[in-house]
C-alpha positions as CSV (number, residue, x, y, z in Angstrom):
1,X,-13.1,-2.8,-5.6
2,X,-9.2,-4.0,-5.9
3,X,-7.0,-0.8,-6.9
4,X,-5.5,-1.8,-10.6
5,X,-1.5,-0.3,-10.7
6,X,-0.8,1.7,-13.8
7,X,1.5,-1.4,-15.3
8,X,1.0,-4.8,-14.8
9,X,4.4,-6.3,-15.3
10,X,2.6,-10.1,-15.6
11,X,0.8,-8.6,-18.7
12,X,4.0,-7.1,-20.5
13,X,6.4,-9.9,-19.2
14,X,3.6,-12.6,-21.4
15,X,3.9,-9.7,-24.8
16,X,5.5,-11.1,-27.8
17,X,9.7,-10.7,-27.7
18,X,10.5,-7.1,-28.1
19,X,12.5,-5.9,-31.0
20,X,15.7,-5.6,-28.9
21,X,16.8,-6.3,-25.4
22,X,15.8,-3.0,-24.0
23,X,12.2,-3.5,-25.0
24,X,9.7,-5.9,-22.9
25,X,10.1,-8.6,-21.7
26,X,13.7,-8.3,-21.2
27,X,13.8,-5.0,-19.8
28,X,11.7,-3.2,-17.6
29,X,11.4,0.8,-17.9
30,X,12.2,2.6,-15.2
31,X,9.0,5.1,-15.7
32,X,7.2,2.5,-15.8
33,X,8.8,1.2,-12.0
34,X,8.1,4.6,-10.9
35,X,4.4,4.7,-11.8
36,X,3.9,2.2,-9.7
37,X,5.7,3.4,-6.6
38,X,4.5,6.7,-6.6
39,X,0.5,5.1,-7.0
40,X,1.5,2.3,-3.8
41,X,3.2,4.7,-1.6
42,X,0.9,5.9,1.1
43,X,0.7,9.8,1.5
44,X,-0.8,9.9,5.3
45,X,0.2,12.5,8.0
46,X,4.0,11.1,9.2
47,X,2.6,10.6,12.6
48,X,0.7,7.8,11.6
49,X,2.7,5.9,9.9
50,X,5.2,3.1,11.4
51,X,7.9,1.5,10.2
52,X,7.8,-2.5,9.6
53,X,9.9,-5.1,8.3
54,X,7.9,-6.6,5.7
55,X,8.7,-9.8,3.0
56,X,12.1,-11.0,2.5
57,X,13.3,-8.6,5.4
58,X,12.6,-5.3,3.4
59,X,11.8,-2.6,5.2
60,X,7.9,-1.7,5.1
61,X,5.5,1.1,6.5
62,X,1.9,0.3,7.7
63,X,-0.9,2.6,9.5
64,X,-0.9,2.9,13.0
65,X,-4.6,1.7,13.7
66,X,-5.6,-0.3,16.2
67,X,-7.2,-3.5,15.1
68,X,-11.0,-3.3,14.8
69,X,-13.0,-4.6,17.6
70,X,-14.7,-8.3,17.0
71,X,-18.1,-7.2,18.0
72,X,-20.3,-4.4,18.7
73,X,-20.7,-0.7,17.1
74,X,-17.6,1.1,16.8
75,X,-16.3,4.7,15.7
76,X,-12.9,5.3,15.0
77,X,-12.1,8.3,17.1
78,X,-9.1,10.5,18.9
79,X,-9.1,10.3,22.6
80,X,-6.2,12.8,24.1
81,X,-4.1,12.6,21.1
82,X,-4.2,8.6,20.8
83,X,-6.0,7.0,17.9
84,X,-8.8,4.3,19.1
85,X,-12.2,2.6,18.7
86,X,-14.7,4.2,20.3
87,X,-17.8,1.8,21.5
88,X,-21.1,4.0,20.5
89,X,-23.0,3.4,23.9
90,X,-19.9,5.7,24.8
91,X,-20.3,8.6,22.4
């Protein structure tokens, strides 16, 4: 199931004109900006976290997980303080 952000800004940018030019479409609320931040940012322990260059040069932050293995039965485990997939014959 897709997450749904708190405010779709395609929804209020198709609304009828607003009253004045701080009202939708023409202006966006900065709450509104900030509900959606806080719900997209990812609250993980630091150490797993990386940072990235993303779209249009931004800078990004993505997990640090390894990619998951293209066959067999895996567990996602911690081997001497390193993060990896762990092959079940093996656990």
């Amino acid at each position: 199931m897709a997450a749904t952000l708190p405010v779709d800004f395609q929804e209020m940018a198709q609304r009828a004109r607003g009253q004045t030019a701080s009202d939708y479409p023409y202006a966006i609320k900065a709450t509104d900006l900030m509900k959606n931040f806080v719900y997209a940012a990812l609250d993980a322990d630091q150490t797993l976290i990386e940072e990235s260059v993303g779209q249009g040069g931004h800078k990004s932050r993505r997990l640090k997980i390894p990619a998951v293995p293209s066959s067999g039965t895996h567990v996602l485990g911690a081997v001497d303080g390193t993060i990896q997939w762990i092959a079940t014959e093996e656990c």
